[in-house]
N, C-alpha and C positions, 0 to 999 in steps of 0.2 A: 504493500500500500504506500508505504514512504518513496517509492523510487516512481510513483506517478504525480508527485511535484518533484522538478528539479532546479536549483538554484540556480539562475542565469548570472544574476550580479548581485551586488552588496554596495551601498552607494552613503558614507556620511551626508545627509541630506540636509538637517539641520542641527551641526553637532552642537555639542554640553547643551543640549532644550530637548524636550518630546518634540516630535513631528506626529502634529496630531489627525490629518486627514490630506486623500488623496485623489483627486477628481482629473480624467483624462479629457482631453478635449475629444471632437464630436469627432473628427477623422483617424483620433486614435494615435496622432503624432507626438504630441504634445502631455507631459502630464503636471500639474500643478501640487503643490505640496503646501503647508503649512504648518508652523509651530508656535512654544512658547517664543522663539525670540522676537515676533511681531513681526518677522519676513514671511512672503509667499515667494518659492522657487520655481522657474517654470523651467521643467526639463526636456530635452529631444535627443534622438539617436545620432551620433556623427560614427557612423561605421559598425560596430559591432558594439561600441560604449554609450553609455547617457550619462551625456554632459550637461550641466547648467547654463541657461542659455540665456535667463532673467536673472535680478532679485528685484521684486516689489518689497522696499522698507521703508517708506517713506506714509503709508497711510493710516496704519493705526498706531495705538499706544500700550495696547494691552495684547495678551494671546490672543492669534489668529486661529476659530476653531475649526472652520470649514471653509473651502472655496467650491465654486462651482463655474462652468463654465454656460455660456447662451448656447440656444439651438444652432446658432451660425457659427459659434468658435470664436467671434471678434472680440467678443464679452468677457469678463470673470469677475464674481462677486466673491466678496469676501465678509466673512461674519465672525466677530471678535465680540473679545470679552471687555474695551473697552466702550460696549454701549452701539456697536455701531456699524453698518455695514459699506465698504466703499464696493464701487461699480470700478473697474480697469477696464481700458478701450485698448485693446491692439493694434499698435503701428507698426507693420512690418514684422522688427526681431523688440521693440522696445513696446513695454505697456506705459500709460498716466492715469492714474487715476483721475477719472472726470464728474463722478457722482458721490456723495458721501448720505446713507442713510443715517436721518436719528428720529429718534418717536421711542426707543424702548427703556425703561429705566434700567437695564441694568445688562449683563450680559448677554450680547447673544450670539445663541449654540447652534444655529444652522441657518442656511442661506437656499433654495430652491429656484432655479427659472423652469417654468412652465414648458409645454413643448412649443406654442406657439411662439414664446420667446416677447409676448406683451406682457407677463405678469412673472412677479418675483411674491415670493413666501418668503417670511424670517420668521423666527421664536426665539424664545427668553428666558433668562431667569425669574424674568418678570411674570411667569405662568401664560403670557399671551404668543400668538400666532398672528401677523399682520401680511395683508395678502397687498402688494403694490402694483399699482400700472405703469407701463413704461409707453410712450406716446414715441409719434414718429420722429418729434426733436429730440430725441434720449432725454424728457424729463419725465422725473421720477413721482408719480403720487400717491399717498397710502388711498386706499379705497377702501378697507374694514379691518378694524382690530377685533379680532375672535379669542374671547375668553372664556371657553368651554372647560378647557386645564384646572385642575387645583394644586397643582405644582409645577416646579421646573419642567419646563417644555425641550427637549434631549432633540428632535427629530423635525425637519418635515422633506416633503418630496411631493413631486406629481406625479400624477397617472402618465403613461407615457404615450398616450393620443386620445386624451377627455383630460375637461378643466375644473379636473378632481383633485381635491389637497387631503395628501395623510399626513399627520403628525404624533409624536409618541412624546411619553412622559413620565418625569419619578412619581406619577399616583397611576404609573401600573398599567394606563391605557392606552390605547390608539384611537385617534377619533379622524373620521372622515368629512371632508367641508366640499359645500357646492355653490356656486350663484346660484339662488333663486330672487328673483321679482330683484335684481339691480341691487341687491345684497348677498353675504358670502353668509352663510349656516352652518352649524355641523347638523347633520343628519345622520349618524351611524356612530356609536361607541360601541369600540371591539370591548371583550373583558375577558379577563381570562391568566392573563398574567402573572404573579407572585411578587413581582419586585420592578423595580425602574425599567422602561422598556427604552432601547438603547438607541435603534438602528431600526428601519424600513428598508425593503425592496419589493419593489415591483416585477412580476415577470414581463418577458415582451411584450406577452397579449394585454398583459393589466388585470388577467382577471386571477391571478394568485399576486397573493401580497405576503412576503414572509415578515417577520418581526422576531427581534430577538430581545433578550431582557438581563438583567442580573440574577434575576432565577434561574439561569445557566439552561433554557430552552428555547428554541425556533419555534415559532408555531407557523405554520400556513394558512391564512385564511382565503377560503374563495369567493369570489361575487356569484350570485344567483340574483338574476334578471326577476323584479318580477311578478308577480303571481306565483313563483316555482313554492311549492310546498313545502322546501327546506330555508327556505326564508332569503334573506337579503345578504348572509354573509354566513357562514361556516366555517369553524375551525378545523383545519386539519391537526392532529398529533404530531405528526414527523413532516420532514423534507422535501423538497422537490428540485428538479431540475438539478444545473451543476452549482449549486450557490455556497459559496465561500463564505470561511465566518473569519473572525477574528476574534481574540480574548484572551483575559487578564490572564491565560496560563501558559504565555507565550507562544501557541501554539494558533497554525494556520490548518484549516478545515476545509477540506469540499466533501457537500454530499451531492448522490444523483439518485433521481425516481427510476424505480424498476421499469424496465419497459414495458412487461408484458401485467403490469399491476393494475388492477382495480383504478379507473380514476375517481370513484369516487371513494373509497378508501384505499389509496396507492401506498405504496410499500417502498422504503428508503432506504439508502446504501451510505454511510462512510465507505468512502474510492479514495481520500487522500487526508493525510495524517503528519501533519512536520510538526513535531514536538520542539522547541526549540528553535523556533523559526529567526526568534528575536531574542536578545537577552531579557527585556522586560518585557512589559504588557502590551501587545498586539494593538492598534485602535482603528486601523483601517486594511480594507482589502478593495479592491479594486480593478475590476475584468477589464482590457481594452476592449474598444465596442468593437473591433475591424479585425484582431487578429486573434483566432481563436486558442483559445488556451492562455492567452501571457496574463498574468495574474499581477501586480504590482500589491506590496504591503508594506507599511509602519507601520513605529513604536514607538512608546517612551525611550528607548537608547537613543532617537532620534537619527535612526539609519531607512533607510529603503531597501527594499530587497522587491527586485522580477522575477517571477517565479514561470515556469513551462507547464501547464497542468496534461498529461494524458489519461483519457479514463484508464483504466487498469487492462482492458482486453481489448485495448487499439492496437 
């Protein structure tokens, strides 16, 4: 099981700081990095190495926890712990920041652009979720602060083709938002959980959404359209697809769904197992969208590592 991830590189990304999250851009060339030293690094291939090709250190003052990149790739937002999230515009090989978000009192833990690439999502320590629009002049306006949360807000994401917002939280939930009537809702609290839910993904279709938590389990939940007799959302138990975890045991994860499994109670495999991935605690993993298998992870040692995943009977 170990010899179907293989370690491509090892990369001081952001050393003596955690590098705490790692977002590729949309073609798959490009990966963004961020830590406690309040840089964001953007990386690209020159031959068989990844080299750094940016530093953004010029826009916040506190940890950077998340970046994310627009549906075009010209974009990267950045969500820190000083209050605030900057917009960077791509020129060429150099970014500037051109936008600076503020509206939340206190940290915030995650940054989302939409697929459309008009709407951006952030959250907070502040327990809120605020869903912004971006107009044809790149300004930036909030349109709804959603205070559904009664704790720290850890997560949000979109659907990846509907203008559906998940977000997760230290009270244990995941909750789902929509525009209705020229307002943003939540309409759906998953429950289920034990402890701080960390991390959201999306499958391609959108209609599985994994979640993971400090209660050291994945869960899968499904959409049901509907009318459907098992309601609007279903938890699965176990895994699906090839989805990679990350976690405080230093250790990098992929599991995959059985092929020939039940879909409606399918059956899941640990296929890859690196113990040890990182010296410290794991906080991100990260699939290229373009080339299948390369895996990119950090850590609190503030290293990178590219990983080769093969299922096991390739």
């Amino acid at each position: 099981m170990k010899d179907s991830l293989t370690l491509l590189a090892r990369i001081p990304a952001h050393p003596d700081s955690r590098c705490w999250f790692l977002a590729w851009n949309p073609t798959g060339t490009l990966l963004a990095s961020c830590g406690g030293d309040r840089s964001i690094r953007i990386w690209g291939k020159e031959g068989d190495a990844w080299v750094c090709k940016s530093v953004l250190g010029e826009g916040h003052q506190r940890t950077i926890r998340k970046v994310a990149w627009s549906p075009c790739g010209n974009y990267l937002a950045s969500a820190s712990f000083d209050a605030t999230t900057c917009i960077w515009k791509k020129n060429q090989e150099d970014f500037e920041c051109v936008t600076t978000l503020e509206g939340h009192e206190n940290e915030v833990k995650s940054v989302a652009w939409a697929p459309s690439g008009s709407l951006i999502a952030t959250c907070s320590r502040d327990k809120s979720v605020w869903v912004w629009e971006v107009d044809e002049e790149d300004e930036y306006e909030c349109m709804s602060v959603l205070n559904s949360h009664t704790q720290d807000v850890k997560h949000v994401i979109w659907h990846p083709n509907q203008e559906l917002l998940a977000s997760a939280s230290y009270d244990d939930t995941v909750k789902l938002y929509r525009e209705e009537e020229d307002d943003w809702v939540c309409f759906t609290t998953l429950e289920g959980h034990e402890s701080t839910v960390w991390s959201l993904a999306f499958d391609h279709s959108g209609e599985r959404l994994a979640s993971c938590s400090d209660d050291k389990t994945v869960r899968i939940w499904r959409q049901y359209k509907p009318g459907n007799e098992q309601g609007q959302y279903h938890c699965w138990c176990h895994l699906t697809g090839a989805l990679a975890t990350a976690c405080g045991d230093d250790t990098v994860r992929v599991f995959e769904e059985e092929p020939l499994s039940d879909p409606q109670q399918p059956t899941f495999t640990l296929t890859a197992h690196m113990a040890r991935a990182h010296s410290q605690d794991v906080n991100c993993v990260a699939w290229n969208p373009k080339e299948p298998g390369l895996l990119a992870s950090c850590s609190d040692d503030g290293e990178m590592a590219f990983w080769k995943y093969q299922h096991p009977d390739a």
